[in-house]
C-alpha positions in Angstrom: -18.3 40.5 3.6 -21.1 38.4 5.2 -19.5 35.7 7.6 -22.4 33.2 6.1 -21.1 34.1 2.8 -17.2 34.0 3.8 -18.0 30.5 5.7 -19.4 29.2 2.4 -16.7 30.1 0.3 -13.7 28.5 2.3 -16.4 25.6 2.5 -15.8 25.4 -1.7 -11.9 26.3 -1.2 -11.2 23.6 1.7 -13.7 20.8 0.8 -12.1 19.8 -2.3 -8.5 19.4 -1.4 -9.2 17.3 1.8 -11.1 15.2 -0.7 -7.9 14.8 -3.0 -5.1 15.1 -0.9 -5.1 11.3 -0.5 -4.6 11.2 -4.4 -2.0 14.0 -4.5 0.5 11.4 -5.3 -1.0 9.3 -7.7 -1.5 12.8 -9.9 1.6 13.6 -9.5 3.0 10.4 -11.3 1.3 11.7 -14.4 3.3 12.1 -17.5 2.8 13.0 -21.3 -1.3 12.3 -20.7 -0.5 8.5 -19.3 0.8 6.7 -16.5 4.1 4.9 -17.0 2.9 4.5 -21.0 1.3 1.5 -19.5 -2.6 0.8 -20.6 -3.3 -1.1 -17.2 -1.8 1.6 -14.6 -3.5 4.5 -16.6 -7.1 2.5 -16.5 -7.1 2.5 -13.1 -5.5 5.2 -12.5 -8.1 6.9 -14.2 -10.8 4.9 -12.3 -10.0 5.8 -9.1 -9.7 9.1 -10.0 -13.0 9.0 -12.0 -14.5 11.9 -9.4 -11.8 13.8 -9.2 -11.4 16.9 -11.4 -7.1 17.6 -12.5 -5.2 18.7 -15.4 -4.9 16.5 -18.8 -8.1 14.5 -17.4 -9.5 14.6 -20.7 -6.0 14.1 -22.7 -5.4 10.8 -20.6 -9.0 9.3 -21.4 -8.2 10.3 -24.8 -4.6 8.6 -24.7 -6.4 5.3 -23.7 -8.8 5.7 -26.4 -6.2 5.9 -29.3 -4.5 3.0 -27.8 -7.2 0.7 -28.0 -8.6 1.5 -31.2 -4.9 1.5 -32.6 -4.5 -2.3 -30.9 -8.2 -3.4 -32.2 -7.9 -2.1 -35.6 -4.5 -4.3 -35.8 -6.0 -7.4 -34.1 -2.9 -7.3 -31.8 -4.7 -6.3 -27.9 -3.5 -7.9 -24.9 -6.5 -9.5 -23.5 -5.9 -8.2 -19.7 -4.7 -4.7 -21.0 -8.2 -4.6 -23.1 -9.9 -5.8 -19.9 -8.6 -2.7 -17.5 -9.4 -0.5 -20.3 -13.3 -1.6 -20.7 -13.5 -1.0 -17.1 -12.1 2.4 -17.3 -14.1 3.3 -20.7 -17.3 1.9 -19.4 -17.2 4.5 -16.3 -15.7 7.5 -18.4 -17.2 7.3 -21.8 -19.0 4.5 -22.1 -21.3 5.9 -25.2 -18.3 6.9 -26.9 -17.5 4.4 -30.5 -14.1 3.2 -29.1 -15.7 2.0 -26.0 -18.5 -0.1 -28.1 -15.6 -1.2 -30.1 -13.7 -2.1 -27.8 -16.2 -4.6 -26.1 -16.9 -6.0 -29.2 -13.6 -6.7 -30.3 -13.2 -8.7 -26.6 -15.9 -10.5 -27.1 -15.1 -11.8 -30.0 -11.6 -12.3 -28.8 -12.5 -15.9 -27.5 -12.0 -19.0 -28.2 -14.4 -21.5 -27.5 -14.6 -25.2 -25.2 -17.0 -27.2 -26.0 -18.5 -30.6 -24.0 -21.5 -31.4 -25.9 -23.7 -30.1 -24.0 -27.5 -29.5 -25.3 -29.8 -27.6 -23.0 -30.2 -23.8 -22.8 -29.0 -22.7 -26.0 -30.8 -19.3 -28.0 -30.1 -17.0 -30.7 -31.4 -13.2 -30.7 -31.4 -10.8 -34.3 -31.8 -7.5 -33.5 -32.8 -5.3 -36.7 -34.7 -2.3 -37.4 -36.5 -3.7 -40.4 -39.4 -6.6 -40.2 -38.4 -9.9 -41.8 -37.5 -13.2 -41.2 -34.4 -15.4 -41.1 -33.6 -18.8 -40.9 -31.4 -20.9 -38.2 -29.8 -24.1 -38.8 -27.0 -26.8 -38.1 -24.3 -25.7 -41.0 -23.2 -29.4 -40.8 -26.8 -31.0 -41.1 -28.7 -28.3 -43.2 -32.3 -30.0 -43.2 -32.2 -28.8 -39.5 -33.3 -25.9 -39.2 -36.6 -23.5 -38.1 -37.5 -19.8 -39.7 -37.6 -16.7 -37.3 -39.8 -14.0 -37.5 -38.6 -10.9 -37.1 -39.5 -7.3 -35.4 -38.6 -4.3 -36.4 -36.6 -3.0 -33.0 -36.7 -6.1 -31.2 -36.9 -9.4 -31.8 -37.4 -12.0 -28.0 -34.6 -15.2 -27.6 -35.3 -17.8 -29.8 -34.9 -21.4 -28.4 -32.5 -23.3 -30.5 -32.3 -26.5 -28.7 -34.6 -28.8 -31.4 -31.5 -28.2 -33.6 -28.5 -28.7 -31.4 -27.5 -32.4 -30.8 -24.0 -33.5 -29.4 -22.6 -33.7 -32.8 -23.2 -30.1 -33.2 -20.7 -27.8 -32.7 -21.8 -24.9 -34.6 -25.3 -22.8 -36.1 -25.9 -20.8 -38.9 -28.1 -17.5 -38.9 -28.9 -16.5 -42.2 -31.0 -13.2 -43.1 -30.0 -12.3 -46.3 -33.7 -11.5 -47.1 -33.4 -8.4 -45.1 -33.1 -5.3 -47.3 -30.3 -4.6 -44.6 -28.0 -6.0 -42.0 -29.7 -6.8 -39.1 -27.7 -4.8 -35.6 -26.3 -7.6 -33.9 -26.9 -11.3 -34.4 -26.3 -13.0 -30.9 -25.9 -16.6 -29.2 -26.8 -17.1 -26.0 -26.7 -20.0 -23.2 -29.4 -20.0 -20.2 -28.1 -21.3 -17.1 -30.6 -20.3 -14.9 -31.4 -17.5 -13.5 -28.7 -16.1 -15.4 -28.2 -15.6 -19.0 -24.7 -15.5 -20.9 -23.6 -14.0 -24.2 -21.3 -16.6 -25.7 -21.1 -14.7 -29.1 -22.1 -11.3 -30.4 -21.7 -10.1 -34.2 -22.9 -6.7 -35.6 -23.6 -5.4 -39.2 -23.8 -8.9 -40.9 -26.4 -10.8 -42.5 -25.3 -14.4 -42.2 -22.9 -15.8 -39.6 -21.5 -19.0 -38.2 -21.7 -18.8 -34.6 -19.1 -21.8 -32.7 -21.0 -23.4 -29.9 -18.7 -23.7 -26.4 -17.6 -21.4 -23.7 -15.6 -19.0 -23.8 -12.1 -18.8 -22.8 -9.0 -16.0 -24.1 -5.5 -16.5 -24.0 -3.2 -13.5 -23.2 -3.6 -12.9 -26.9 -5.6 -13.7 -30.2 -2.4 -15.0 -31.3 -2.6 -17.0 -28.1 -3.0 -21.1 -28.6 -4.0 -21.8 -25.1 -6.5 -20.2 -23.1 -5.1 -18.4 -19.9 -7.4 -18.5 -16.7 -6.2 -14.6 -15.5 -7.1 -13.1 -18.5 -10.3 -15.2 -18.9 -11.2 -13.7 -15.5 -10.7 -10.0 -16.1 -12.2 -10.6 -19.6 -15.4 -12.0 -17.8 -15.1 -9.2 -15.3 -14.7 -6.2 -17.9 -17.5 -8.0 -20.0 -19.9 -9.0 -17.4 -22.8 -11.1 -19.0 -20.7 -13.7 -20.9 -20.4 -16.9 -20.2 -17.6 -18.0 -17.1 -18.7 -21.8 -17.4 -15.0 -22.7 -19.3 -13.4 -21.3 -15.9 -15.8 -22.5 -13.5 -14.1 -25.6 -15.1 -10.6 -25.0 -14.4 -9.2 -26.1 -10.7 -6.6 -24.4 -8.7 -8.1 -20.8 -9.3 -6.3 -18.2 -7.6 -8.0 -16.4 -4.6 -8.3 -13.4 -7.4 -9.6 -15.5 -10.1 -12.3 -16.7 -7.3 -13.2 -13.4 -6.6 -13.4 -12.2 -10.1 -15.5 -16.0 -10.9 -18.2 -14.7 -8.0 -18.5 -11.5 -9.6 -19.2 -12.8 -12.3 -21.8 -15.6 -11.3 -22.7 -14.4 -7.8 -22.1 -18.1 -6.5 -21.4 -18.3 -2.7 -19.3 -21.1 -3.2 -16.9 -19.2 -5.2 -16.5 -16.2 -2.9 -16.5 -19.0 0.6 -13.4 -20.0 -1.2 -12.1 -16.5 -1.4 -12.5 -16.3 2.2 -11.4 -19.6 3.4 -7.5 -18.2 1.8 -7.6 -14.7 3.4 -4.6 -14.7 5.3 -5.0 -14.3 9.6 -3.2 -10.5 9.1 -6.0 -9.6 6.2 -4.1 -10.0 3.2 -4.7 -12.8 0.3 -1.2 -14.2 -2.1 1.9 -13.6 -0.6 1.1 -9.9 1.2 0.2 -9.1 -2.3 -1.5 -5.5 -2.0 -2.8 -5.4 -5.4 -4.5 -8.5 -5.4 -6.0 -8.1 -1.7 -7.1 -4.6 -2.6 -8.8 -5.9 -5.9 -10.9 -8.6 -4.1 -11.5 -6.0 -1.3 -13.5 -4.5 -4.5 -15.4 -7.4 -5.2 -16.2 -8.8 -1.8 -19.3 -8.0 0.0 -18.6 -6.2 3.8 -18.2 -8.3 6.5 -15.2 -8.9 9.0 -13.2 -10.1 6.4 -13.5 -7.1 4.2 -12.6 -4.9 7.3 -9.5 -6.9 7.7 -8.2 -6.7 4.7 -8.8 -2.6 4.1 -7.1 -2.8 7.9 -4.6 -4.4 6.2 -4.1 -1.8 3.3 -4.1 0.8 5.3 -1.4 -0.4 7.4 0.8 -0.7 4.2 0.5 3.2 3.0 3.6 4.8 3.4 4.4 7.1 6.0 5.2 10.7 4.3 3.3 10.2 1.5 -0.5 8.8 0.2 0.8 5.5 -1.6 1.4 2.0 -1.3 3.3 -0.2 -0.4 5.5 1.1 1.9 8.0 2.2 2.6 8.2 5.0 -0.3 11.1 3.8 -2.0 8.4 1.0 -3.3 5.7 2.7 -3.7 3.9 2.2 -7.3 1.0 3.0 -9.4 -1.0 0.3 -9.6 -1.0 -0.5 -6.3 -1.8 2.9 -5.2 -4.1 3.3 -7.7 -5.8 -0.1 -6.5 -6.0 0.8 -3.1 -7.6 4.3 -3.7 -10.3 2.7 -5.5 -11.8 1.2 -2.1 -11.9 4.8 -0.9 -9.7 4.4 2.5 -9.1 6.9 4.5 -7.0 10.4 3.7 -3.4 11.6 5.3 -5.2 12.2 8.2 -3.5 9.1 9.7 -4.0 5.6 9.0 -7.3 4.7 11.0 -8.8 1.3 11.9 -11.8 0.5 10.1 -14.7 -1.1 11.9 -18.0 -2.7 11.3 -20.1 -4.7 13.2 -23.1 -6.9 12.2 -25.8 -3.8 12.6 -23.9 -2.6 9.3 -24.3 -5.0 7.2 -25.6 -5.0 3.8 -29.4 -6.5 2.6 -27.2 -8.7 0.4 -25.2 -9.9 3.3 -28.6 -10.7 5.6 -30.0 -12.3 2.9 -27.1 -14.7 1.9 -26.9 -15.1 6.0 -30.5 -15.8 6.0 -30.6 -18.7 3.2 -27.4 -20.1 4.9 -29.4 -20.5 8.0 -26.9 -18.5 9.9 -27.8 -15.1 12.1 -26.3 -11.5 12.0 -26.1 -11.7 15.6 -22.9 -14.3 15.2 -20.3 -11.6 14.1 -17.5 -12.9 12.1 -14.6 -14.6 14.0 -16.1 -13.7 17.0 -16.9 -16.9 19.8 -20.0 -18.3 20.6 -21.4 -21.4 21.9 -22.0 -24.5 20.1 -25.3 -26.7 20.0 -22.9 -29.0 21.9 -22.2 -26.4 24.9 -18.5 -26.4 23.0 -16.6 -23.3 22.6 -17.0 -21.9 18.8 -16.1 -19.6 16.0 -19.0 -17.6 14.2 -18.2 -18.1 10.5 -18.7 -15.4 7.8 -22.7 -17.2 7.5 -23.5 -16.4 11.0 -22.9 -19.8 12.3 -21.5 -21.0 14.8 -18.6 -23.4 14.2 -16.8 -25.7 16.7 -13.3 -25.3 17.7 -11.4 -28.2 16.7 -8.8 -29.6 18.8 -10.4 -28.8 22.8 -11.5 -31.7 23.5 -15.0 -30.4 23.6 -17.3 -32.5 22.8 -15.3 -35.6 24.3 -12.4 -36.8 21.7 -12.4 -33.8 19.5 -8.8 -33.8 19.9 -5.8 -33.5 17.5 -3.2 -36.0 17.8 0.6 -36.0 16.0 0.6 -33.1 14.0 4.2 -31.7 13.7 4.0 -28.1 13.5 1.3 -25.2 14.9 0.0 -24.1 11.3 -0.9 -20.5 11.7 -4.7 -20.0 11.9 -5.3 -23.8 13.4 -7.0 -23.7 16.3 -4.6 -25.2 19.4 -5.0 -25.4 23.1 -3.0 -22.7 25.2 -3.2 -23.9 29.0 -6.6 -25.8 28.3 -7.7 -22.8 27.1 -8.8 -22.6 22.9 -6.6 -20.3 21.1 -5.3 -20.1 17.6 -1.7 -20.5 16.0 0.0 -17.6 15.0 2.7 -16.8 12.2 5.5 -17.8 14.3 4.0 -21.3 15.5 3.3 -20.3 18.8 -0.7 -21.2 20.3 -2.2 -17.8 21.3 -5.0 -17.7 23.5 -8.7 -16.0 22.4 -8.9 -13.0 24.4 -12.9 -12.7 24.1 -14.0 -16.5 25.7 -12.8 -15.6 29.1 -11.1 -18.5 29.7 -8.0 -17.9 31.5 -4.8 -20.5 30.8 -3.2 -22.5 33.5 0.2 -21.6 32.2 1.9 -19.4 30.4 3.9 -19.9 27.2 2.0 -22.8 26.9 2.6 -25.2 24.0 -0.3 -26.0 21.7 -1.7 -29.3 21.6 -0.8 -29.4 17.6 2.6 -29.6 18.5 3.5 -33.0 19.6 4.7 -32.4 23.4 5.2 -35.8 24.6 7.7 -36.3 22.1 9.2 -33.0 21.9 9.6 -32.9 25.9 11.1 -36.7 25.9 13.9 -35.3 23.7 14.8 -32.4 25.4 15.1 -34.3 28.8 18.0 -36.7 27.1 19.9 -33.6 26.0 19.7 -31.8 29.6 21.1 -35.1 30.4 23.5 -35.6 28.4 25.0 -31.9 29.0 24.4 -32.7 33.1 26.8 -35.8 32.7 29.5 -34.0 30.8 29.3 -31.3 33.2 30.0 -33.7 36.4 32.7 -35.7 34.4 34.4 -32.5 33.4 34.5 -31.5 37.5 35.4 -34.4 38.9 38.6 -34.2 36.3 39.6 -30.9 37.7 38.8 -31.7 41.3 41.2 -34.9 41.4 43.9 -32.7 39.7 44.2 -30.5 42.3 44.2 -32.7 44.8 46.8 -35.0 43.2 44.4 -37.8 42.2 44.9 -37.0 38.6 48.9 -36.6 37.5 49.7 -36.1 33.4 53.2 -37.4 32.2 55.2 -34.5 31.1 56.7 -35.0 27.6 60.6 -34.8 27.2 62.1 -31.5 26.1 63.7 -31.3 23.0 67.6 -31.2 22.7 68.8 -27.2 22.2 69.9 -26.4 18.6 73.7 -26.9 19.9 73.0 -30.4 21.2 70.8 -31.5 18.1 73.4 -30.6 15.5 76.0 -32.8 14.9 78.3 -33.1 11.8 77.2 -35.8 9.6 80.7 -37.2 9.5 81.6 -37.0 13.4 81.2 -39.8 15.5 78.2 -40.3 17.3 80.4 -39.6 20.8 81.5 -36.3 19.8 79.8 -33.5 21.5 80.2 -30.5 20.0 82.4 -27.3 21.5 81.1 -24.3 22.2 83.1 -21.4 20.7 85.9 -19.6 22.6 85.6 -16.3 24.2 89.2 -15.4 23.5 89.6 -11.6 23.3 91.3 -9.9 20.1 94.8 -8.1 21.6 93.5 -4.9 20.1 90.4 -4.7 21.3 91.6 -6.0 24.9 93.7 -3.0 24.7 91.0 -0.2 23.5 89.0 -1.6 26.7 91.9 -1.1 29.4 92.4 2.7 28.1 88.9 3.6 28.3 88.3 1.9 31.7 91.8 4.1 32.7 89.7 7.0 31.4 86.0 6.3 33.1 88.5 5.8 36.7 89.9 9.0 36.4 87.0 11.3 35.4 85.3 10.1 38.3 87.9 11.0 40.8 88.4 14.2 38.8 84.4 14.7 40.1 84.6 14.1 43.4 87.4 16.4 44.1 85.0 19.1 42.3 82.3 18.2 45.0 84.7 18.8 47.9 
C-alpha cells in the first residue's frame, strides 16, 4: 500500500479518538438512552457532546423529546428542566414539532409584573391570508385602532395610543379572517433591543396581559423564582428580562445569564467584580464557574477561571471535580462544554491582550480604556501611583500605598483576601490565608520579610503582644529566683506531720485514752518449736555427712 495512502488512513483512525478521549467518561455514564433519568444532566450531556458521533445518540435525543412533550401535554414542566432541554433541542433538532412546542409552551409559562409603564409597547399578526383585525383595551372597548393585514407578514404595530396606566391588558381580535392567523404576538421596545412578552399561535382572538415576565419553578408555582427566570430567559433568548433586571441580590450566575440576555456591561462588571482571586465564582462551585465561563467574553478573567477547571479534573480519569470518587455528570458535562483541554495533562491556558475578541476592543474602546493594559496586570497611574489594569483597559490605583499622599487605610481588622495591603512598603494583595503578598511584576522589592499588611492594625496588635512577652518574662524570673533561694537555704517549706501507723491510730472505743495498745506475742507453738529443732538436727548433719565425702 501507498505510504500517502496508509498515512491518511491512520489520520481517519487516530484523529477521532484524540478528539473524544476527553469525553470517554461522560459516554460511559450512559444508561437506558439517558443520563441518570435526569432531563438537566442528559441536555447537557448531549450538548457537549453535540459533535461527537457514539452509540444511542439518536435514542437519547429521542428520550428527551418524549419527556418534554409528555410534561407539556400535562402542563406539569419544571421550568429549569424545560430551560436545559430548549438549549439542547435548539442545537440538535431545532426544526423538529417538540422543539417548537416546547418553546412555546415556556413562553407562555410566565407570569407577568406589571409597573404601569406606557412607552414601547407593539403587537405583530402573522397570517397567511390578507385581512384586518382590530386591537383594543378589553377594559375600555371604545379604545381601540384596526390593523391591516398581509398575507405572510404583517410590520409591529405601535400600540401605545391605547395603553394608559390603568391598562393592564389588550385584545387582538381577527375573527374576520377566514382562518387563524400563525402567531399573534406582544412585544416591548426597549431600545435597541426588542422583547417578546407574549406569543400565541392558531387563535383568532386573544387577551394578551401586559408586564414582564417572570416563571416560578413551576406553573403551579405562586411566586416567581429568579434562577429559573434566568435559564428561562437564557433558553428563550428574545423575551423580556426587565422583571429580573428588577430583582437585587442576583447571584454571580444569574448576572451572567442577565448579560446574555441584554448584553449590558454593567451586568457582566458585576460578574467580574465576584470572581474569586483562585478563578472560581460561589463557593468553588465548578458548575456555576464553568457555566459563566460560557457566557463571559475572553479576557484574564475567563483564562482564570478555565485555569481553574482544569485544575479540578481528576487525575485518572476525564471528569470533574476531583478527586474521582466525586466526580459527576453535570459538572463534567459543564466543563466539557468550554472545550478544555484532553488527557494529555492538564495545561495552563494563556491569553494575552493581542487575542482578544472585536467585541472585547470594542467594549474596551467605549470604556475609554486600551488593550495594551492587560487585565490584573500593573501600570502607572495619571498620578505617577502604582496601579491595577482593570478588565476595561484602565488603569486603576492601588488603594492603601500611600500613593498619592493619604491614600492610606486605617483600622481595618483583618487582611480580606484580594484587598490590596502593603508588604515592606511594597503594594501587594491579601491572600486566602490573611497574609499581604507582594506583586511580583512592579519590581518593588520589600524591606522585610513576612511583613504584615497595613490592613491589619499593627500598632495595636504589636502593643498586645509586647504585654504578654512580659507577662511570661516576669513569671519566668519569679519562678527562678524561687528555685535559686531553695537551694541555697533562703527558701525552707514546713514539713507536715506524719500520720500515726494503723497500730497507733486504733484504739478501742471503750479503752482509756492512756492505753496504748500491745503488740501481739511471738510465742512459739510447742509442736512447731519441736518440728523446727529436728529438721535443724537434720540440715547439721547432712552437711557434715558432705564434707567428709569431699575429703
Amino acid at each position: 500500500m501507498d505510504k500517502k495512502y496508509l498515512v491518511i488512513l491512520l489520520i481517519f483512525i487516530l484523529v477521532p479518538l484524540a478528539y473524544s478521549a476527553n469525553q470517554d467518561w461522560l459516554i460511559s455514564k450512559l444508561s437506558q438512552n439517558n443520563w441518570n433519568n435526569n432531563i438537566q444532566d442528559t441536555s447537557l450531556s448531549l450538548l457537549s457532546l453535540k459533535d461527537t458521533d457514539y452509540t444511542k445518540k439518536q435514542e437519547t435525543i429521542s428520550w428527551l423529546e418524549t419527556k418534554m412533550n409528555s410534561c407539556t401535554t400535562s402542563d406539569s414542566c419544571n421550568i429549569k428542566d424545560a430551560s436545559f432541554a430548549l438549549l439542547a433541542l435548539n442545537e440538535l433538532s431545532a426544526s423538529s414539532a417538540t422543539t417548537v412546542k416546547l418553546k412555546n409552551w415556556l413562553l407562555n409559562a410566565s407570569t407577568f409584573q406589571y409597573s404601569g409603564e406606557t412607552a414601547g409597547w407593539k403587537a405583530q399578526i402573522i397570517s397567511t391570508i390578507a385581512g384586518s383585525c382590530i386591537i383594543s383595551d378589553p377594559q375600555n372597548p371604545s379604545q381601540s385602532q384596526s390593523v391591516t393585514i398581509s398575507a405572510g407578514f404583517t410590520p409591529w404595530v405601535d400600540i401605545g395610543s391605547l395603553i394608559s396606566q390603568t391598562t393592564n391588558s389588550i385584545k387582538i381580535d381577527c375573527t374576520s379572517l377566514s382562518s387563524s392567523p400563525i402567531s399573534l404576538s406582544l412585544i416591548r421596545e426597549a431600545s435597541p433591543k426588542y422583547y417578546i412578552n407574549k406569543e400565541i399561535t392558531n387563535q383568532k382572538e386573544i387577551i394578551l396581559e401586559l408586564g414582564y415576565p417572570c416563571w416560578g419553578t413551576t406553573t403551579q408555582a405562586s411566586t416567581c423564582d429568579k434562577e429559573s427566570t434566568a435559564f428561562a430567559l437564557f433558553a428563550l433568548k428574545q423575551t423580556d428580562p426587565k422583571w429580573l433586571e428588577n430583582q437585587g441580590d442576583l447571584t454571580p450566575l444569574q448576572n451572567a445569564l442577565l448579560y446574555s440576555v441584554t448584553n449590558n456591561n454593567n451586568y457582566l462588571a458585576k460578574v467580574l467584580d465576584e470572581q474569586n482571586s483562585f478563578g472560581y465564582w460561589g463557593s468553588a462551585n465548578l458548575f456555576e464557574t464553568a457555566f459563566i465561563s460560557l457566557i463571559i467574553p475572553d479576557s484574564d478573567k475567563k483564562t482564570k477561571a478555565l485555569n481553574w477547571i482544569v485544575s479540578q479534573k481528576a487525575a485518572t480519569q476525564d471528569c470533574w471535580p476531583k478527586p474521582e470518587s466525586l466526580c459527576n455528570v453535570r459538572s463534567t458535562a459543564a466543563a466539557l462544554l468550554n472545550q478544555l483541554p484532553s488527557s494529555a495533562g492538564n495545561e495552563t491556558l494563556t491569553t494575552s491582550s493581542s487575542n482578544q475578541t472585536e467585541e472585547r476592543k470594542k467594549q474596551n474602546e467605549e470604556k475609554g480604556g486600551t488593550v495594551d493594559c492587560p487585565e490584573d496586570s500593573s501600570c502607572t497611574t495619571s498620578d505617577a501611583c502604582p496601579g491595577t489594569c482593570d478588565y476595561w483597559g484602565l488603569c486603576q490605583d492601588d488603594k492603601g500605598d500611600n500613593c498619592p499622599k493619604g491614600d492610606v487605610i486605617e483600622k481595618q481588622e483583618t487582611c480580606k483576601e484580594g484587598s490590596v495591603c502593603t508588604a515592606g512598603a511594597c503594594p501587594g494583595k491579601c491572600d486566602a490565608f490573611g497574609d499581604c503578598v507582594d506583586n511580583a511584576e512592579d519590581n518593588c522589592t520589600p524591606e522585610t520579610t513576612g511583613s504584615t499588611a497595613t490592613t491589619t492594625p499593627t500598632g495595636e496588635g504589636s502593643s498586645v503582644l509586647f504585654w504578654i512577652l512580659m507577662v511570661l518574662l516576669l513569671l519566668i524570673v519569679v519562678a527562678g529566683g524561687g528555685y535559686l533561694a531553695y537551694k541555697k537555704g533562703l527558701l525552707k517549706f514546713k514539713k507536715k506531720p506524719s500520720k500515726p501507723s494503723s497500730a497507733q491510730a486504733f484504739r478501742h472505743p471503750f479503752a482509756p485514752a492512756s492505753q496504748i495498745p500491745q503488740r501481739r506475742s511471738t510465742i512459739t507453738h510447742p509442736v512447731k518449736g519441736r518440728i523446727q529443732h529436728e529438721l535443724d538436727s537434720s540440715i547439721n548433719e547432712m552437711e557434715k555427712f558432705l564434707k567428709g565425702r569431699k575429703k
